[in-house]
Backbone as a printed PyTorch tensor [residue, N CA C, xyz], in Angstrom:
tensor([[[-35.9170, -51.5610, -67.5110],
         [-36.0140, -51.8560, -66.0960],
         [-36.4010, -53.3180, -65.9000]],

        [[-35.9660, -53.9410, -64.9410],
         [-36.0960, -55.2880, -64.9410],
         [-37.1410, -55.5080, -63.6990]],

        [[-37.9130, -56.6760, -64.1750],
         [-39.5100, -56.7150, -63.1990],
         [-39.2280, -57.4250, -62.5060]],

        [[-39.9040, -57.4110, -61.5330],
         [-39.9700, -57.8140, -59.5570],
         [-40.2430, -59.1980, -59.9920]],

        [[-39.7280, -60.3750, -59.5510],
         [-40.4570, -61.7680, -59.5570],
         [-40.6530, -62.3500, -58.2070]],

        [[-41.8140, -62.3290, -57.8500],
         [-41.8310, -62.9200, -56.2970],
         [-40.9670, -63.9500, -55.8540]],

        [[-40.8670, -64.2250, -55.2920],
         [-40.0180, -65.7070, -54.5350],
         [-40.9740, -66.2360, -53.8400]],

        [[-41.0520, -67.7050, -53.9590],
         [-41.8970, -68.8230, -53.6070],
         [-41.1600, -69.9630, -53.1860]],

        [[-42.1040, -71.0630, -53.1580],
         [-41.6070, -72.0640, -52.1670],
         [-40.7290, -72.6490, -53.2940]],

        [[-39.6920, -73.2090, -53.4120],
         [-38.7580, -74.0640, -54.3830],
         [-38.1000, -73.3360, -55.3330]],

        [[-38.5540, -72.1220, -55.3470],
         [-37.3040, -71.1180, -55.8930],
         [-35.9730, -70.7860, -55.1460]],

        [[-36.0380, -71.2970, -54.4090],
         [-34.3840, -71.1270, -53.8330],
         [-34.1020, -72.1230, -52.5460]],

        [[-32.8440, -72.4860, -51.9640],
         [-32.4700, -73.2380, -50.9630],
         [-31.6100, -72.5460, -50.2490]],

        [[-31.1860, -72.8960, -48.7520],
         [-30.2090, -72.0960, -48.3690],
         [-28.9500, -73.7200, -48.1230]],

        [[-27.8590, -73.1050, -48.7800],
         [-26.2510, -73.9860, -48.7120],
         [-25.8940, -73.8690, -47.0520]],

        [[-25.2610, -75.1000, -47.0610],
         [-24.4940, -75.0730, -45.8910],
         [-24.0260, -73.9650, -45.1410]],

        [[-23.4400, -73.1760, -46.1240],
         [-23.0480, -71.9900, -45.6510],
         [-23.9490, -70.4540, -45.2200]],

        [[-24.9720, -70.9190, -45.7070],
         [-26.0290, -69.8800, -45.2460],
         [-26.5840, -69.1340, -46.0610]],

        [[-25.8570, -69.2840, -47.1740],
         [-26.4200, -68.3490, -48.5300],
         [-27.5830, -69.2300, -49.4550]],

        [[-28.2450, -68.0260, -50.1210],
         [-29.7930, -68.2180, -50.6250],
         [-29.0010, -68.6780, -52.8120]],

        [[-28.9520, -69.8380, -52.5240],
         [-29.2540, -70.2320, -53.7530],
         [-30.4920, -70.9620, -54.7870]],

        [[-30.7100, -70.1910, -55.7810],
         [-31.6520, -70.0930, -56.6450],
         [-31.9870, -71.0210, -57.2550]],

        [[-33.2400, -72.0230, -57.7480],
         [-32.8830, -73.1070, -58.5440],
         [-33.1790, -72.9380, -59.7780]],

        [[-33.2970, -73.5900, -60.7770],
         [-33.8050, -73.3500, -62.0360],
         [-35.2880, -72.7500, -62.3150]],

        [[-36.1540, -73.2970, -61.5620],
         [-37.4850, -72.9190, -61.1570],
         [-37.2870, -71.3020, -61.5570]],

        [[-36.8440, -70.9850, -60.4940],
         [-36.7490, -69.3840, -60.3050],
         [-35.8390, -68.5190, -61.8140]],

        [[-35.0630, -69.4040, -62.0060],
         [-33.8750, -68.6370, -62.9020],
         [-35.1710, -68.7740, -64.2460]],

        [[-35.6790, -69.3960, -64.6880],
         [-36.7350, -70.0540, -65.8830],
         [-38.0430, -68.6950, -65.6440]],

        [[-38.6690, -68.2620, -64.1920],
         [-39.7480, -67.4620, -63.7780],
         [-38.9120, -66.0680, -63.7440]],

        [[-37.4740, -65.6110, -63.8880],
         [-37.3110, -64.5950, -64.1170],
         [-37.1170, -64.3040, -66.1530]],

        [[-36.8250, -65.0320, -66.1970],
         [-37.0720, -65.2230, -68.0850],
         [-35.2850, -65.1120, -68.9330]],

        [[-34.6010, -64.5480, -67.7610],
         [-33.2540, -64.1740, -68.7730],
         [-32.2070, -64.4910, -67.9220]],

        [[-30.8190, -64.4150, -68.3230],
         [-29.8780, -65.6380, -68.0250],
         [-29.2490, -63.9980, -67.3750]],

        [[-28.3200, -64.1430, -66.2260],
         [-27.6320, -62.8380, -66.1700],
         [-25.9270, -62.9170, -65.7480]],

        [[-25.8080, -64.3440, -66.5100],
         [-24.2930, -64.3020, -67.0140],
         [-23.2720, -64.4200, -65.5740]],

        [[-24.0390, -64.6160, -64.9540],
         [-22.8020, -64.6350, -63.2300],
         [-22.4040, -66.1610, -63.1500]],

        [[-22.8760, -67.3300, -64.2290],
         [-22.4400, -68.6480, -63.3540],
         [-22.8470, -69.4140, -62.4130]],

        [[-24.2020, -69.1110, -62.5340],
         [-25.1110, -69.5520, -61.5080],
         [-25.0950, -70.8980, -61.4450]],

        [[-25.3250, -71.9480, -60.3750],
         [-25.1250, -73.0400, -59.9390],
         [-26.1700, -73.9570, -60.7890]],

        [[-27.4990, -73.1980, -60.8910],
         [-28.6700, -73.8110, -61.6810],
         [-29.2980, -73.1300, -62.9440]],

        [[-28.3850, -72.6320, -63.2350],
         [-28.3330, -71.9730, -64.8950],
         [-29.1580, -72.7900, -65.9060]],

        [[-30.5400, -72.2740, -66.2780],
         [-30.5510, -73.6970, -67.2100],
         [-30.9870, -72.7590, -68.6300]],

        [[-30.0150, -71.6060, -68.7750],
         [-29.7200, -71.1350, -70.3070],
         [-28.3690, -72.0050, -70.8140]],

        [[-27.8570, -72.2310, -69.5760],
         [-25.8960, -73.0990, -70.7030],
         [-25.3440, -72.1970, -70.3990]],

        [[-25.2890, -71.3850, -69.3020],
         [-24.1290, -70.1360, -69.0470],
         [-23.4730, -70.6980, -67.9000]],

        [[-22.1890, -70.5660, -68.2730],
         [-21.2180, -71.3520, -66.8170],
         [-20.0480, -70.8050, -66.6730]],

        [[-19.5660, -70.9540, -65.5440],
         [-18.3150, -70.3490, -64.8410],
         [-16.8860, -70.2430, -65.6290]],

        [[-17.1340, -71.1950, -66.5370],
         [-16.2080, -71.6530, -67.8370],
         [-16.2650, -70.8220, -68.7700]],

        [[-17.6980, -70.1960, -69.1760],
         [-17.8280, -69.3400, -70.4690],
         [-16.8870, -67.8970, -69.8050]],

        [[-17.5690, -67.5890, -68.0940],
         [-17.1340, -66.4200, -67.3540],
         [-16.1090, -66.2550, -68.1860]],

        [[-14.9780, -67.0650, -67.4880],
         [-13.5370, -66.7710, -67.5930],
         [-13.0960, -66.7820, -68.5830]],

        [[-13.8030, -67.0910, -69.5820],
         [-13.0340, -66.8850, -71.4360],
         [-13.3610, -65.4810, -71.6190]],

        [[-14.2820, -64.9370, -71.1830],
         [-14.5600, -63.3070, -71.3260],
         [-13.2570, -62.6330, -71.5310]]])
């Protein structure tokens, strides 16, 4: 089961478009990478690896 990580101030921004993106801060305080391509990935997982799947 995967554990609750609060959200705080600088764990995330909202884009132009209105959506809640995450920064490294947050991706680093949840502990594990979860492979979607995230914008602030800072395991080295990217939209590039995605699509070789």
């Amino acid at each position: 089961m995967k554990k609750y990580v609060p959200i705080e101030d600088g764990d995330y921004y909202l884009t132009p478009e209105g959506y809640r993106c995450f920064t490294e801060q947050y991706h680093l305080k949840r502990g594990y990478c979860c492979e979607s391509g995230c914008r602030h990935c800072p395991y080295g997982f990217t939209k590039e690896k995605l699509k070789k799947k």
